[in-house]
C-alpha positions as YAML, in Angstrom:
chain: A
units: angstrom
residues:
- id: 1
  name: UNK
  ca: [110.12, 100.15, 64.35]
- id: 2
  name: UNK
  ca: [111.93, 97.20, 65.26]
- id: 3
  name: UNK
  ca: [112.73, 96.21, 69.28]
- id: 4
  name: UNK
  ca: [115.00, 93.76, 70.19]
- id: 5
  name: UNK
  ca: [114.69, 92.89, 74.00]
- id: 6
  name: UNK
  ca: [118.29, 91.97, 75.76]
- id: 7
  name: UNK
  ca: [117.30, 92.81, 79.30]
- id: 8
  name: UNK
  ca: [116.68, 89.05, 80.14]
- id: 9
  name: UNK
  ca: [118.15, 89.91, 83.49]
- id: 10
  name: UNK
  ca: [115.57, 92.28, 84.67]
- id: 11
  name: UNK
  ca: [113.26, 90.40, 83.44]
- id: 12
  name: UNK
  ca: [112.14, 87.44, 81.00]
- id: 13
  name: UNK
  ca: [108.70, 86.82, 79.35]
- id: 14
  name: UNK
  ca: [106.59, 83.95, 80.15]
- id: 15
  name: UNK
  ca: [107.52, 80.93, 78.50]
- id: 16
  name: UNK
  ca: [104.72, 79.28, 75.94]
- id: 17
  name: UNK
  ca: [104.53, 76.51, 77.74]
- id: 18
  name: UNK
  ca: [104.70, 77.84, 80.94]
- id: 19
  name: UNK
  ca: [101.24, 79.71, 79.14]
- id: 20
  name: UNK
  ca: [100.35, 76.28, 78.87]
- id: 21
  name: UNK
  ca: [100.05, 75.02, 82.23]
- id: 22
  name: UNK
  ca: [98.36, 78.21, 83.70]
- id: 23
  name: UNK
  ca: [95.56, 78.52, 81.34]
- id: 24
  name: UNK
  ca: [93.36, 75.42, 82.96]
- id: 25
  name: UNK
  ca: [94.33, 76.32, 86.44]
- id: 26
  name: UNK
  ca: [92.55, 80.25, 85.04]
- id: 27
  name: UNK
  ca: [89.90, 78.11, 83.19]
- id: 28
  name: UNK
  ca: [89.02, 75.08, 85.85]
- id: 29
  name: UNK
  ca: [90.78, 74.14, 88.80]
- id: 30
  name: UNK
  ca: [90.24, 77.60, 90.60]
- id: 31
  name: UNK
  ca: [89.50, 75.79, 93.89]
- id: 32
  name: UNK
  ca: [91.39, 76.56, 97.36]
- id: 33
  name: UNK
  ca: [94.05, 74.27, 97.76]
- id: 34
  name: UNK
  ca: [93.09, 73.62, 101.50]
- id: 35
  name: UNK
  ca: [89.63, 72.82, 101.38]
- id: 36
  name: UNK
  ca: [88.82, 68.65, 100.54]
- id: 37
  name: UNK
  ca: [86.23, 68.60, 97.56]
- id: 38
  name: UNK
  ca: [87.93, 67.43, 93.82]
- id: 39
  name: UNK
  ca: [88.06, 71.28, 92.28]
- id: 40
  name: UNK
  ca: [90.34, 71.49, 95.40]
- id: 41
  name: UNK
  ca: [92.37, 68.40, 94.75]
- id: 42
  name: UNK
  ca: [93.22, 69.68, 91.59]
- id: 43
  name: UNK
  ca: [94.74, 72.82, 92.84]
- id: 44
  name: UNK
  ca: [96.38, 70.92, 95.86]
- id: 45
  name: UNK
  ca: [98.28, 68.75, 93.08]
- id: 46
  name: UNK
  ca: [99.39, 71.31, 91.14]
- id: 47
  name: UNK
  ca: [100.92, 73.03, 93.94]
- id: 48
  name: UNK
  ca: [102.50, 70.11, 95.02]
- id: 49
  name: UNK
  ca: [103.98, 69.04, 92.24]
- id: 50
  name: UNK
  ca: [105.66, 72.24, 90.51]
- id: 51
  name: UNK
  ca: [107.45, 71.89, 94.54]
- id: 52
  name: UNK
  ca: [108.39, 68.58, 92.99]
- id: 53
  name: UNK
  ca: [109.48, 70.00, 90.26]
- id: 54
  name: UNK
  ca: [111.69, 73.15, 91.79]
- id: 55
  name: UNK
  ca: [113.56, 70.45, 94.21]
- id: 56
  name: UNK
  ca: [114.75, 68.79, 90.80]
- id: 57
  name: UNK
  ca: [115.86, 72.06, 89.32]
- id: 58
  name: UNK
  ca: [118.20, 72.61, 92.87]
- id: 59
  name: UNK
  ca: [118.58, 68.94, 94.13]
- id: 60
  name: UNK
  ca: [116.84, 69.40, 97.27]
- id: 61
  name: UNK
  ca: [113.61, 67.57, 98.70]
- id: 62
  name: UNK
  ca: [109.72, 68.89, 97.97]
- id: 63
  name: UNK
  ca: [109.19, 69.86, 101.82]
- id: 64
  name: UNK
  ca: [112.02, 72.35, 101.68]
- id: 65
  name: UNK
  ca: [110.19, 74.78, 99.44]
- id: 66
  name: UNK
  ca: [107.69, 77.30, 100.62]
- id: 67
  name: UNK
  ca: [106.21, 79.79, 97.62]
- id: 68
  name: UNK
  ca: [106.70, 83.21, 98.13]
- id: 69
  name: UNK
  ca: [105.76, 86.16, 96.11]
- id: 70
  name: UNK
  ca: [109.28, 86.73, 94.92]
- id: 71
  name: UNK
  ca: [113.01, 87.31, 95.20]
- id: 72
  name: UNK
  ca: [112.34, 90.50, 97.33]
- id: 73
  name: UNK
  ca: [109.84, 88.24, 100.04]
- id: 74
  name: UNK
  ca: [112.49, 85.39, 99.97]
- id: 75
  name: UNK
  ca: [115.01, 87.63, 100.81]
- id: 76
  name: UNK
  ca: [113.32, 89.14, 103.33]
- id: 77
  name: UNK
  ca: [112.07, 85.79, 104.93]
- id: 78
  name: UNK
  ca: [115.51, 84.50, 104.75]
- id: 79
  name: UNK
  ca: [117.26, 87.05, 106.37]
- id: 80
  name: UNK
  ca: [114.80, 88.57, 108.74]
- id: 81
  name: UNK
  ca: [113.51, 84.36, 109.38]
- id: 82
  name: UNK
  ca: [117.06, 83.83, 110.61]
- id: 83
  name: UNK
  ca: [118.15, 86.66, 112.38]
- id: 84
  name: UNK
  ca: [114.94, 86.24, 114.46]
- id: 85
  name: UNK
  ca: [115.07, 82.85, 115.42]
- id: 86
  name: UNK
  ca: [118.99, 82.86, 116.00]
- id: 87
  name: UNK
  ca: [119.89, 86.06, 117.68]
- id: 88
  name: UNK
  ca: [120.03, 84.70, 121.42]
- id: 89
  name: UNK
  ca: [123.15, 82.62, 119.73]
- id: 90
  name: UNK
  ca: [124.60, 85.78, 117.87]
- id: 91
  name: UNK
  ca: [124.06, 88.73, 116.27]
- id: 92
  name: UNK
  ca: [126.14, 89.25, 112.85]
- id: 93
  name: UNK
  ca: [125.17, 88.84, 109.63]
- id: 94
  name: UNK
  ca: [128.24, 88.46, 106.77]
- id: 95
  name: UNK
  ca: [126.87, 89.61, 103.49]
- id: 96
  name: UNK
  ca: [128.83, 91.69, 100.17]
- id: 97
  name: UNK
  ca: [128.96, 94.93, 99.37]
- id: 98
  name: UNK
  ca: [127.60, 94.29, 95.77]
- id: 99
  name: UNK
  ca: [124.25, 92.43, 96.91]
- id: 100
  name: UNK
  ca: [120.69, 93.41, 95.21]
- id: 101
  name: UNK
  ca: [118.77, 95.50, 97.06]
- id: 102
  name: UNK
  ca: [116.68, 93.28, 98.25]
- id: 103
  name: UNK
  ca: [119.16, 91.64, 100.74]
- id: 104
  name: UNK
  ca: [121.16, 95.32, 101.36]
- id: 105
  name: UNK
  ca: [117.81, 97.05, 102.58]
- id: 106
  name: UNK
  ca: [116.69, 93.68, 105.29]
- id: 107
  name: UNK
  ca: [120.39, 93.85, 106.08]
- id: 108
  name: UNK
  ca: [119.98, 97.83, 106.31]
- id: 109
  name: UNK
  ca: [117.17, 96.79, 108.57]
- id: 110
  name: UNK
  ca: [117.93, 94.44, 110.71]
- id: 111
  name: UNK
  ca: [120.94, 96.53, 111.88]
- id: 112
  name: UNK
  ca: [118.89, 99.28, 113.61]
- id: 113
  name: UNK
  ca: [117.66, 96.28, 115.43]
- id: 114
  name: UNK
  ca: [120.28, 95.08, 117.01]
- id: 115
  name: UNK
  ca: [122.35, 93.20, 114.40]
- id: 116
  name: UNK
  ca: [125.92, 93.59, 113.70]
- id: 117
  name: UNK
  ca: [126.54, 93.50, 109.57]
- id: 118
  name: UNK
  ca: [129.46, 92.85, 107.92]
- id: 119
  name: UNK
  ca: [129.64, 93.60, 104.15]
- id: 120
  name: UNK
  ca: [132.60, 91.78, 102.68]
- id: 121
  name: UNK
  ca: [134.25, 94.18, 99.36]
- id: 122
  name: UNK
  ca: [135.20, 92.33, 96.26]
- id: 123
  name: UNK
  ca: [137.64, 92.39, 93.57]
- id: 124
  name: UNK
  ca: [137.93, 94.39, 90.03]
- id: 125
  name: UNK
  ca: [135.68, 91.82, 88.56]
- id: 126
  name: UNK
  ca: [133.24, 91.64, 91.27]
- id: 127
  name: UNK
  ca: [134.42, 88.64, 92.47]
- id: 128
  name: UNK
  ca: [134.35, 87.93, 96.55]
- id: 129
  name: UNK
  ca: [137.52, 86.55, 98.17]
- id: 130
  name: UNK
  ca: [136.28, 83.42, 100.35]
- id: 131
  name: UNK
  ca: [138.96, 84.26, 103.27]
- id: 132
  name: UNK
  ca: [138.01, 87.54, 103.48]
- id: 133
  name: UNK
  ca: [134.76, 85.90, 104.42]
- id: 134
  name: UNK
  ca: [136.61, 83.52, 107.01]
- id: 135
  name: UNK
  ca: [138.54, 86.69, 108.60]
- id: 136
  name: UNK
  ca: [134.90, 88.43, 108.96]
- id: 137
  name: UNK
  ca: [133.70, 85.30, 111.25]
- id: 138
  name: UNK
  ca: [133.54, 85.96, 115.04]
- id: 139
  name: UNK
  ca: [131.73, 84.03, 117.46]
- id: 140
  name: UNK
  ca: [128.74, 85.83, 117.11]
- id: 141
  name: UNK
  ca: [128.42, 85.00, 113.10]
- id: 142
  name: UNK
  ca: [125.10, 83.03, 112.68]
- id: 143
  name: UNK
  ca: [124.33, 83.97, 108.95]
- id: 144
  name: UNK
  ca: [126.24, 83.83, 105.56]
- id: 145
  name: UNK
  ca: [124.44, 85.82, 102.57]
- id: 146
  name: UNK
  ca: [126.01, 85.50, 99.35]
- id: 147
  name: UNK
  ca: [124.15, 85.99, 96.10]
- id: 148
  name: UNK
  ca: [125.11, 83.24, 93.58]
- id: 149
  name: UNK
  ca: [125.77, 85.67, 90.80]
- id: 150
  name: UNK
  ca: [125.69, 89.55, 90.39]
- id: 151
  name: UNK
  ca: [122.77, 90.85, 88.68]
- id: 152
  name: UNK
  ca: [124.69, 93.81, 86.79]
- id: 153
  name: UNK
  ca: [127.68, 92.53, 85.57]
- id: 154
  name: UNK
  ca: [126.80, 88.63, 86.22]
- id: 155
  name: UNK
  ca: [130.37, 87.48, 88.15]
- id: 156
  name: UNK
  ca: [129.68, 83.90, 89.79]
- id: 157
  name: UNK
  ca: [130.81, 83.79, 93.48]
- id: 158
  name: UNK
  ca: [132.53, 80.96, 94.80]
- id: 159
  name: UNK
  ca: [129.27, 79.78, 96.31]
- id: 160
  name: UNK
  ca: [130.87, 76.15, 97.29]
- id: 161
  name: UNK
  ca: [134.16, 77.50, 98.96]
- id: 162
  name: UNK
  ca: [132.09, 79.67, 100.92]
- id: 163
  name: UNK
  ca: [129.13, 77.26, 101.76]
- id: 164
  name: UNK
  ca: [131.98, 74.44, 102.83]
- id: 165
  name: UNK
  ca: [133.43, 77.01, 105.32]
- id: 166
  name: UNK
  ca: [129.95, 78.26, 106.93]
- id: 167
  name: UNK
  ca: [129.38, 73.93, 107.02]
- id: 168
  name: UNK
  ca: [132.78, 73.49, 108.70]
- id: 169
  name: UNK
  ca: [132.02, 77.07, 111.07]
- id: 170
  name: UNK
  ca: [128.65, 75.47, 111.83]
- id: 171
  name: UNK
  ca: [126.97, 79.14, 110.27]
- id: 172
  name: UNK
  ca: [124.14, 79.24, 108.21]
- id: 173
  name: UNK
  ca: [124.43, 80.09, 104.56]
- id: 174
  name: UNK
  ca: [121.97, 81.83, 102.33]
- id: 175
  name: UNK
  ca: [122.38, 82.87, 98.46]
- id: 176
  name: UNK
  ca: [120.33, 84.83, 96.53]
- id: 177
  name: UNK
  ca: [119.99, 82.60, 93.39]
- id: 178
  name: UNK
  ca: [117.47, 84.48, 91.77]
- id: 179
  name: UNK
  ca: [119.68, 85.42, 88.99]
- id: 180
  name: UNK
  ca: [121.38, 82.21, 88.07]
- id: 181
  name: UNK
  ca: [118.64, 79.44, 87.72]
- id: 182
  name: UNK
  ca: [118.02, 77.61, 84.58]
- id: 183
  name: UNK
  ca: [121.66, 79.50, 83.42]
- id: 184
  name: UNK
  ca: [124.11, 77.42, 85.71]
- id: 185
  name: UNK
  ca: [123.06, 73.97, 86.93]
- id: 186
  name: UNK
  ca: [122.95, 74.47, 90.74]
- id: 187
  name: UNK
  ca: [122.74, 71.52, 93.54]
- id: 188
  name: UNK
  ca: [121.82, 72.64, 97.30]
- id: 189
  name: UNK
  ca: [124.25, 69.71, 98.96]
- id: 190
  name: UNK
  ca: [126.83, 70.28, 96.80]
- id: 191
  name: UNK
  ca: [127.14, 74.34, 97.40]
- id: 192
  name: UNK
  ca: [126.56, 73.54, 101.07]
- id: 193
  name: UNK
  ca: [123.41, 76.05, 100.82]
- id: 194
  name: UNK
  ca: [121.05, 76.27, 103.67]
- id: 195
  name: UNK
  ca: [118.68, 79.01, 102.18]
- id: 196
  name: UNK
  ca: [118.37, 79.45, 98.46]
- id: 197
  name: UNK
  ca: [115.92, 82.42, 96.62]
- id: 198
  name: UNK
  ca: [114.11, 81.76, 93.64]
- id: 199
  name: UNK
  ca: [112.32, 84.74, 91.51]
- id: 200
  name: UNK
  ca: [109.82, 83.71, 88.97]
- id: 201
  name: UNK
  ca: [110.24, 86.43, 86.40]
- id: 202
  name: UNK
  ca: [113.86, 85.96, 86.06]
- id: 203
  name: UNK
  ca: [112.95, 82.60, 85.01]
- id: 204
  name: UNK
  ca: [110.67, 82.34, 82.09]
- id: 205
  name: UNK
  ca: [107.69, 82.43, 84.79]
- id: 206
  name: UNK
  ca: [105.60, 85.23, 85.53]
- id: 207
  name: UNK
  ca: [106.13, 88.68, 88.17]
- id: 208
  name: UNK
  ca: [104.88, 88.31, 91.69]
- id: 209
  name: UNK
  ca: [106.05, 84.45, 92.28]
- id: 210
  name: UNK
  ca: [108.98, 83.01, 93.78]
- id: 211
  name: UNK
  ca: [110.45, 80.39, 96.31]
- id: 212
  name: UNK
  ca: [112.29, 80.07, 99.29]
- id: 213
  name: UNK
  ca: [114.57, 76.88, 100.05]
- id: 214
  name: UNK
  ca: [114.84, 76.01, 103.46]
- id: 215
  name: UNK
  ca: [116.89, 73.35, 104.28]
- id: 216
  name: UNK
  ca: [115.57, 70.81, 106.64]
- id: 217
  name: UNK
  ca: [116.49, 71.49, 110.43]
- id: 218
  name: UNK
  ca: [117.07, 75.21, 109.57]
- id: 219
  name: UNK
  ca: [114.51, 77.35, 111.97]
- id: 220
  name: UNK
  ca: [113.18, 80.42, 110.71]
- id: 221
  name: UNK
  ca: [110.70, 83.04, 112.53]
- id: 222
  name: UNK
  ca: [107.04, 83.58, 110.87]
- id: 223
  name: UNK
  ca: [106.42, 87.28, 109.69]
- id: 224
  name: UNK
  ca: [102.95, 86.39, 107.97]
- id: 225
  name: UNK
  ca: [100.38, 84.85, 110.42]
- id: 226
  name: UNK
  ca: [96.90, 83.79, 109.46]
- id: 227
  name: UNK
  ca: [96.17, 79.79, 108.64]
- id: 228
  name: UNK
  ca: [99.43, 78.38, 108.74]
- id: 229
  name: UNK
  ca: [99.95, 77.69, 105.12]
- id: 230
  name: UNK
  ca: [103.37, 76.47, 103.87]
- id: 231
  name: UNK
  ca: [104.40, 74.69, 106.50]
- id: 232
  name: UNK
  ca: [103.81, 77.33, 108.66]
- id: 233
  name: UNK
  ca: [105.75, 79.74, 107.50]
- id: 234
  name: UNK
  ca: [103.57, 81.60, 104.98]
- id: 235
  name: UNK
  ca: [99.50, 82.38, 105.67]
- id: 236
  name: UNK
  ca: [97.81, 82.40, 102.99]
- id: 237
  name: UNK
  ca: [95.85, 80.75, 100.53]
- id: 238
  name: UNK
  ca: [98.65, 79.31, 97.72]
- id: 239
  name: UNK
  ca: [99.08, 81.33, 94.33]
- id: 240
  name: UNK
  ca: [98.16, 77.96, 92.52]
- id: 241
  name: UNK
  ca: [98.08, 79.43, 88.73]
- id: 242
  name: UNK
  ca: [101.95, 81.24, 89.28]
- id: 243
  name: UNK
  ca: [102.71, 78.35, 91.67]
- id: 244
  name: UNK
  ca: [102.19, 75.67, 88.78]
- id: 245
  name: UNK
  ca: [104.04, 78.41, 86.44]
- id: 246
  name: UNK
  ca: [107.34, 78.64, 88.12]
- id: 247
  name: UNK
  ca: [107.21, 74.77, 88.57]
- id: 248
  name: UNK
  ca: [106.73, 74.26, 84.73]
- id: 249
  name: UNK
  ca: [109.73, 76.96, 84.14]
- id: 250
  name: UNK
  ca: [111.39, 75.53, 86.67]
- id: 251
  name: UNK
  ca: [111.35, 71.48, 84.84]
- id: 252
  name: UNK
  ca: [111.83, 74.02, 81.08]
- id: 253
  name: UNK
  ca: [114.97, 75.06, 82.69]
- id: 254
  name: UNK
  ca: [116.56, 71.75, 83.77]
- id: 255
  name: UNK
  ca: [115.39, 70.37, 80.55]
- id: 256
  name: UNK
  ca: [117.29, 72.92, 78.61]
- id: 257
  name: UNK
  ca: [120.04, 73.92, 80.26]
- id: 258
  name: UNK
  ca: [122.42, 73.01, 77.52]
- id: 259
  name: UNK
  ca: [120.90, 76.14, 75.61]
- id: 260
  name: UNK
  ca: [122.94, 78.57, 77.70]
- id: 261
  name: UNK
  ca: [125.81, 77.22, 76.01]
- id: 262
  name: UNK
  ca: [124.65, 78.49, 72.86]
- id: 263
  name: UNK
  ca: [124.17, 82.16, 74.44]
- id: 264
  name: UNK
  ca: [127.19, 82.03, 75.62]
- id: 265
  name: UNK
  ca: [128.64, 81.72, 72.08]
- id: 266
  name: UNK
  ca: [125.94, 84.46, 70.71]
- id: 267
  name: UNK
  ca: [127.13, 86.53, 74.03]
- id: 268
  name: UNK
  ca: [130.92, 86.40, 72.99]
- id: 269
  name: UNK
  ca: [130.54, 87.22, 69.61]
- id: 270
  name: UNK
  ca: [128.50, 90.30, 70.32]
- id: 271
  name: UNK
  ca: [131.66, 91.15, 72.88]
- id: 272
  name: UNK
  ca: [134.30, 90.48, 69.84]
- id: 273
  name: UNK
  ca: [132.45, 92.59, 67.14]
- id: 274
  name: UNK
  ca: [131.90, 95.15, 69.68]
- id: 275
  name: UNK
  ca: [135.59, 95.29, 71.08]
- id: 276
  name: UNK
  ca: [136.76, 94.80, 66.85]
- id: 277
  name: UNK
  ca: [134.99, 97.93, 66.26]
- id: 278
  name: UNK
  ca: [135.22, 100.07, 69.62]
- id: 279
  name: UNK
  ca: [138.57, 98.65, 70.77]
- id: 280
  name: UNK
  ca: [139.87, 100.76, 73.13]
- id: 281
  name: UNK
  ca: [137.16, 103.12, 73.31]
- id: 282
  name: UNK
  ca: [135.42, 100.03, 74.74]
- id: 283
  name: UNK
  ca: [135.90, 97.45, 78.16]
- id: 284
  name: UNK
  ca: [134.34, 94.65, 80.19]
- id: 285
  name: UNK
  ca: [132.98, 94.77, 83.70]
- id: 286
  name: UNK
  ca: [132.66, 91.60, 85.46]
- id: 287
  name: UNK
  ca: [134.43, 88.19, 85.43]
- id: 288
  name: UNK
  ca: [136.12, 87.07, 82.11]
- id: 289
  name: UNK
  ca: [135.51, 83.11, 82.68]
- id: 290
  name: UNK
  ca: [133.42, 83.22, 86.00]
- id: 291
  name: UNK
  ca: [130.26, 85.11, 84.42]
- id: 292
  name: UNK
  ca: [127.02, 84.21, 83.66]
- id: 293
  name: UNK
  ca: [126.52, 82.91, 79.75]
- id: 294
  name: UNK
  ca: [123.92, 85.26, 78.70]
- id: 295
  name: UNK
  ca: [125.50, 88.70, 80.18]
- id: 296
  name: UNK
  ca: [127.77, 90.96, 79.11]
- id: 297
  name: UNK
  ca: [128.36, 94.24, 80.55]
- id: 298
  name: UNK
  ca: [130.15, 97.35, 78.41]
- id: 299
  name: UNK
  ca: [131.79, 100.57, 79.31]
- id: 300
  name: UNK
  ca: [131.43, 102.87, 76.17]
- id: 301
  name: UNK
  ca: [134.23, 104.72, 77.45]
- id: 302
  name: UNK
  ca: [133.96, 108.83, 77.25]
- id: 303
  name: UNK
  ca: [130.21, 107.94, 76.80]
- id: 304
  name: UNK
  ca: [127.21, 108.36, 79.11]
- id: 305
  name: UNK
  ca: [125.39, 104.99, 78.66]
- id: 306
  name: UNK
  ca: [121.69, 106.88, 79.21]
- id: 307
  name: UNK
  ca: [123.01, 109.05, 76.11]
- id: 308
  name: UNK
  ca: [124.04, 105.71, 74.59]
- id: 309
  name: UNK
  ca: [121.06, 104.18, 74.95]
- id: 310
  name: UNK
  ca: [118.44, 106.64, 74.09]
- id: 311
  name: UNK
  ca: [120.20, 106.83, 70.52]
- id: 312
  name: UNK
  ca: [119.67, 102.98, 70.54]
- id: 313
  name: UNK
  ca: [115.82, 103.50, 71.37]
- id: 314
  name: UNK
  ca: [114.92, 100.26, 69.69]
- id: 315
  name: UNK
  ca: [117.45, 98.24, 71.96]
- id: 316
  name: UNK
  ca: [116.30, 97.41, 75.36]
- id: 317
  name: UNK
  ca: [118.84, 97.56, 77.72]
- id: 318
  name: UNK
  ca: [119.97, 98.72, 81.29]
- id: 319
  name: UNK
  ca: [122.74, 101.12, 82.35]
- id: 320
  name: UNK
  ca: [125.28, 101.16, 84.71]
- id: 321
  name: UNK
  ca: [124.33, 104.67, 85.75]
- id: 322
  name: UNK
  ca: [121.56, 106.13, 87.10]
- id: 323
  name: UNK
  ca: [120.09, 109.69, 87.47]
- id: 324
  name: UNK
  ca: [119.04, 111.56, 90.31]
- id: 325
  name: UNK
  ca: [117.70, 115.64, 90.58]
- id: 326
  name: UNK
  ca: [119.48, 115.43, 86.82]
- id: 327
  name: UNK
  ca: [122.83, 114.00, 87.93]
- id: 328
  name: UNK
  ca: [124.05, 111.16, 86.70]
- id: 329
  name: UNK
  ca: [125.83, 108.75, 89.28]
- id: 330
  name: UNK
  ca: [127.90, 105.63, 88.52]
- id: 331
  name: UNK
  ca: [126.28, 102.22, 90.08]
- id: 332
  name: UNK
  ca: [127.39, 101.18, 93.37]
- id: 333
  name: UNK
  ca: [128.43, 97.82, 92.07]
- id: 334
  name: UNK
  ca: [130.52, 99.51, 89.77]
- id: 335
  name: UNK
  ca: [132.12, 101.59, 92.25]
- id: 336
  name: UNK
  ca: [132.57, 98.75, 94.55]
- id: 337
  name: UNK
  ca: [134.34, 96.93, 92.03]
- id: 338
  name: UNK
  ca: [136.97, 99.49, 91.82]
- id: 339
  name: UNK
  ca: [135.35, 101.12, 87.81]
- id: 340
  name: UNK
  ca: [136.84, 104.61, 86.96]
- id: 341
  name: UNK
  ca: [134.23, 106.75, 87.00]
- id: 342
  name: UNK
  ca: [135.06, 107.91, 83.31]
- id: 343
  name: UNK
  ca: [134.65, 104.63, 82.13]
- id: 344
  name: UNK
  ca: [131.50, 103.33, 84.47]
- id: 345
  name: UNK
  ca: [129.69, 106.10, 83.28]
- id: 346
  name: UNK
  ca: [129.20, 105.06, 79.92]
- id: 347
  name: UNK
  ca: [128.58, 101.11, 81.47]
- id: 348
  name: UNK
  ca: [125.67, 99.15, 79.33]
- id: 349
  name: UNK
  ca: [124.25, 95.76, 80.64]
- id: 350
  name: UNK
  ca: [123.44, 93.36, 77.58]
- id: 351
  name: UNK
  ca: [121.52, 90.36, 79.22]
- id: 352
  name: UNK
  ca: [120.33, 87.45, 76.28]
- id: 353
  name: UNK
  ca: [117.69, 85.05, 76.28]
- id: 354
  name: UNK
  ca: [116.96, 81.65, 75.42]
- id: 355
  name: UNK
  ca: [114.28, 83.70, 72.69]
- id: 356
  name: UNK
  ca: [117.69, 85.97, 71.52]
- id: 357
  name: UNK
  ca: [118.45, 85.10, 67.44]
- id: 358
  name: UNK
  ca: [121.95, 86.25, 66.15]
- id: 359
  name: UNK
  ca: [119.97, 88.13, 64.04]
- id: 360
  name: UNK
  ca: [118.98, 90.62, 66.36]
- id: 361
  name: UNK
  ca: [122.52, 90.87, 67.76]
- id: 362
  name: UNK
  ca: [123.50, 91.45, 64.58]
- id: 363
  name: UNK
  ca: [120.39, 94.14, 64.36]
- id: 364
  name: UNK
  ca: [122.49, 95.73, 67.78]
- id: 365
  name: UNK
  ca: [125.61, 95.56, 66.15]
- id: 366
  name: UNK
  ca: [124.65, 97.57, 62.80]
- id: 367
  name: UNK
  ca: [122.62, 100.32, 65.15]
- id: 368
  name: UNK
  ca: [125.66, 100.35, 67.43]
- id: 369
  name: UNK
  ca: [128.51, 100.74, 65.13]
- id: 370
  name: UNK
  ca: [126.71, 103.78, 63.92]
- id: 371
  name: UNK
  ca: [127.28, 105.60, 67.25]
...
């Protein structure tokens, strides 16, 4: 049977050429990065220069990237990193109600240990209102944490509005940009970002790989201790094969950024042979114009999209529900952004890829119609 993979935003598969670059790194330059003899070198200058290549992708400067192993770590070391180093200035944390896990749980977290969290709500499309972040501020505000787009129904936040206003409040800003490198061209300086997460799977590199940007001058506490790798901030002896992949997906996706135009256009004309056929029985979640190109998130109204789904066993897909002891509950972005539970229920997130043909939307589109 036939599978056609649009769940590009849980995760994407390596890149060939990303392949490329890891299989002499496997093959020859296995040395430790620290250590001074040439099979060393080798694995010193790959490191090095995928950093290179990750400060083009974001406009920032080599020395402001540590590896980590992931969106989840960065996350972590972002929040946790600041709130350490900062609290004797203040306690409270500004984040969103609709934030990945990984930045709800440290936030979760850090408030049984003393912080003060404020999660901002947003509007029907997701969308957070930059002065309800302002009215949030006290004097005890030290940290900003916005992610740069939502993972479910892929609304872009007004990243620069808010970044300007930490700048101008003297706070710290961190987003969680995991989701929206190599789709939307992203500069550090101009978004005012002080912390940035990368995650290497979402980006045509492979799992258990990712980055942290740190801008210079920003302190953050140490939670792994050992050699003093990465500046200090990371022990441990440097992931050189997955480092040198998420570099070399990192240069793939400045190179080709243009090509999310094209999804965009597949994206839309999945939504407008959908909504021709479903019309009412169908709806959007998420921003109309602020979205990310390659996702598009349904309600298949009256429907449970689990039920929806498992009829469409050769799609691979995500829901906007999920099940618990046998009930089935409605996602809390959803439900943040205000979704009627009848119609949430039956929510579907379609996420394309640079690797997506029209032909296999047009595969979807036949199996779906049939519904």
């Amino acid at each position: 049977m036939r599978q056609v993979y649009l769940d590009y935003n849980a995760s994407t598969p390596i890149a060939p050429e990303v392949r490329q670059v890891m299989l002499p790194l496997l093959e020859n330059d296995f040395g430790n990065p620290s250590a001074l003899h040439g099979f060393s070198r080798n694995a010193k200058r790959a490191v090095e220069h995928s950093r290179t290549q990750m400060a083009d992708l974001i406009g920032a400067n080599p020395e402001e990237l540590i590896f980590t192993s992931g969106g989840t770590e960065s996350n972590n070391h972002a929040l946790k990193g600041v709130y350490d180093h900062y609290k004797d200035q203040g306690n409270h944390i500004i984040t969103t109600s609709i934030e990945h896990p990984a930045v709800i749980e440290p936030c979760r977290y850090l408030s049984q240990n003393g912080a003060k969290i404020t999660q901002v709500g947003v509007d029907e499309y997701g969308r957070v209102d930059p002065d309800e972040i302002e009215h949030a501020i006290t004097e005890d505000t030290i940290l900003i944490s916005v992610m740069h787009s939502n993972n479910e129904v892929g609304t872009i936040q007004p990243i620069k509005e808010i970044g300007k206003l930490a700048k101008e409040r003297g706070i710290l800003f961190h987003t969680d940009a995991s989701q929206s490198l190599g789709k939307v061209e992203i500069d550090v300086d101009d978004l005012h970002v002080d912390l940035l997460t990368f995650a290497g799977h979402k980006l045509y590199a492979p799992k258990g790989i990712g980055a942290l940007y740190i801008r210079e001058g920003v302190k953050l506490s140490n939670f792994m201790h050992g050699a003093g790798h990465e500046r200090g901030l990371r022990a441990g002896t440097e992931n050189v094969i997955f480092a040198a992949a998420l570099g070399e997906a990192c240069r793939l996706a400045k190179e080709n950024l243009q090509q999310n135009e094209e999804i965009k256009q597949l994206r839309d004309y999945f939504w407008g042979e959908l909504k021709e056929h479903f019309q009412e029985k169908i709806s959007l979640n998420g921003h109309p114009d602020h979205r990310l190109p390659n996702t598009l998130n349904i309600n298949m109204i009256g429907r449970i999209g689990q039920e929806v789904l498992a009829q469409l066993s050769q799609v691979a897909a995500s829901t906007g529900s999920a099940c618990h002891a046998g009930e089935v509950t409605l996602s809390p972005v959803l439900s943040e952004m205000g979704v009627r539970e009848e119609e949430g229920m039956g929510a579907i997130r379609f996420s394309l890829g640079k690797y997506t043909t029209k032909e296999e939307i047009e595969y979807v589109l036949e199996h779906m119609k049939k519904i």
